[in-house]
C-alpha positions as CSV (number, residue, x, y, z in Angstrom):
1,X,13.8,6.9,2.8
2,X,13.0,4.1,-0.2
3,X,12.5,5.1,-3.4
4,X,10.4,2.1,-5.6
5,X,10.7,3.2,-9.4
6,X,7.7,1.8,-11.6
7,X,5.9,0.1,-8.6
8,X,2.5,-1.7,-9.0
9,X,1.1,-2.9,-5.3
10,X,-2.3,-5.1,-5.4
11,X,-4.4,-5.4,-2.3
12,X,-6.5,-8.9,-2.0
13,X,-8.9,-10.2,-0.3
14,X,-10.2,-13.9,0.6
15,X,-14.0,-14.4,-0.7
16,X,-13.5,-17.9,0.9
17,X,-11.8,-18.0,4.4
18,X,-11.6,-22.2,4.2
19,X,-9.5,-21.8,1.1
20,X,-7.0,-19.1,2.4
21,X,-4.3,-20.1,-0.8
22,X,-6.8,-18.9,-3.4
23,X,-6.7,-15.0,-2.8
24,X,-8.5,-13.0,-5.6
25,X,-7.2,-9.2,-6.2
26,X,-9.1,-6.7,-5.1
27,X,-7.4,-2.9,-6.3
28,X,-4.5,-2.0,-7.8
29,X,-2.0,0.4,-7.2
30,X,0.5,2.0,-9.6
31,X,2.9,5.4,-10.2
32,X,6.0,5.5,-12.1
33,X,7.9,7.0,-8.8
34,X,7.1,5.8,-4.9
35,X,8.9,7.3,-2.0
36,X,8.2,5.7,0.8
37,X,9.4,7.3,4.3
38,X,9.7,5.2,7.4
39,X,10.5,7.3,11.3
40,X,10.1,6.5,14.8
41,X,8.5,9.0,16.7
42,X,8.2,9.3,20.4
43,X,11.4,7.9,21.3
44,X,11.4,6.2,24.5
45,X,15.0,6.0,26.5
46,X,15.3,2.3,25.1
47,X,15.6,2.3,21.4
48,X,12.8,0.8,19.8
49,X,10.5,2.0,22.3
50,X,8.3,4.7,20.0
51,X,5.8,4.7,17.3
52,X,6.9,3.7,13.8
53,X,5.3,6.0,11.0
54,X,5.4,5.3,7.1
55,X,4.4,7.7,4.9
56,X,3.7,6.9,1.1
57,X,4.3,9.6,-1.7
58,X,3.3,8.4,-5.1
59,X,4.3,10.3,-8.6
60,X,1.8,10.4,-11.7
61,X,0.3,7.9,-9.4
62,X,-3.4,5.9,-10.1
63,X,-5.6,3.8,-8.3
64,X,-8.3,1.5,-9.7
65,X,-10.3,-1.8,-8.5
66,X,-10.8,-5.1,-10.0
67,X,-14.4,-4.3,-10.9
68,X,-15.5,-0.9,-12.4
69,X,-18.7,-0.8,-12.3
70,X,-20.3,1.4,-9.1
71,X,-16.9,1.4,-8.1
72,X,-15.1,5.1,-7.8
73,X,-11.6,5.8,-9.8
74,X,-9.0,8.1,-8.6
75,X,-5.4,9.2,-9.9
């Protein structure tokens, strides 16, 4: 378990794949608590042999993209 306080994440993307340095932010990500939970499930008899999971809980979380207009706003 990882606990980020006052974490802002921004996903990007690349409008021009020849110019892969110039990324442009697509949506942003913020809460004032994340918790982030990382297991292995389906344990094998070698260690490291399962599926890794990570789960994301956000607190007074919000999600909004780079443009607004058309575009759909949660919290």
């Amino acid at each position: 378990m990882v606990v980020l306080k006052g974490p802002t994440i921004e996903t990007i993307e690349r409008p021009d794949p020849s110019q892969p340095r110039l990324p442009r932010p697509q949506r942003f990500y913020t809460a004032s608590e994340a918790v982030i939970y990382i297991e292995q499930r389906g344990k094998g008899e070698q260690r490291g042999t399962g599926k890794v999971y990570m789960t994301i809980h956000l607190e007074d979380g919000l999600k909004f993209p780079r443009a607004f207009q058309g575009a759909i706003q949660a919290g």
